[in-house]
C-alpha positions as CSV (number, residue, x, y, z in Angstrom):
1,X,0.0,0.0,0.0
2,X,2.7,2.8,0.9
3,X,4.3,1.9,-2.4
4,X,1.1,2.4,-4.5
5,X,0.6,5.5,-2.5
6,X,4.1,6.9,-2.9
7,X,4.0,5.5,-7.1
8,X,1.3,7.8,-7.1
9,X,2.3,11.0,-5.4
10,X,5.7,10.7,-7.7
11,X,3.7,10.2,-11.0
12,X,1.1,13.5,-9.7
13,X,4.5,15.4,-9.5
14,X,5.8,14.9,-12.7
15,X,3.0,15.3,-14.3
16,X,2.4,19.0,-13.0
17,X,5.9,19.2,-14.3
18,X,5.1,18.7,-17.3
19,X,2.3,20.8,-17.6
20,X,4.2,23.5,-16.2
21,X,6.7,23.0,-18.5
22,X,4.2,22.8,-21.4
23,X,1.5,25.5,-20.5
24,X,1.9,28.8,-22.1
25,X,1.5,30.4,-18.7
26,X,4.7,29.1,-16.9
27,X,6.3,32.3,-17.7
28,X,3.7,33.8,-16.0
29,X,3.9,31.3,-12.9
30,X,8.0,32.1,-13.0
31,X,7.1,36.1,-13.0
32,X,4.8,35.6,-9.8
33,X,7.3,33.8,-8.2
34,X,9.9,36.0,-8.7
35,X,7.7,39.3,-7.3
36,X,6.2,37.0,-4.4
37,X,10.5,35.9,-3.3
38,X,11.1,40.1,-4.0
39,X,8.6,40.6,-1.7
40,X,9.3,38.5,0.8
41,X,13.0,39.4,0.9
42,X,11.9,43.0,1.4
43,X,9.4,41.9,4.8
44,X,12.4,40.3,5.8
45,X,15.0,42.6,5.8
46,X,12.2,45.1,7.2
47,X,11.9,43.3,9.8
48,X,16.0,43.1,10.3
49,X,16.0,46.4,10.6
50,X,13.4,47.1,13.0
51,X,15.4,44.6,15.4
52,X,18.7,46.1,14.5
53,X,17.1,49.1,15.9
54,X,15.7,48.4,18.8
């Protein structure tokens, strides 16, 4: 059972791969990425420098 279960999950993942890698979108997906990891590197060293500070 856990090998039917983990055969699954492994053939789920590479099939999103593939239609990441297929869909005309992905460039999209890679530009939402890149603003959401900008973003998130900004909160962070916000939040560095309201402890540096304090």
């Amino acid at each position: 059972m856990k090998v039917w279960i983990g055969s699954v999950i492994v053939i789920l993942l590479i099939a999103a791969g593939v239609w990441v890698m297929l869909s005309p979108s992905f460039t999209k997906i890679g530009e939402t990425a890149e603003k959401l990891k900008g973003k998130a590197e900004e909160e962070e060293d916000g939040e560095r420098n309201t402890h540096e500070k304090k």
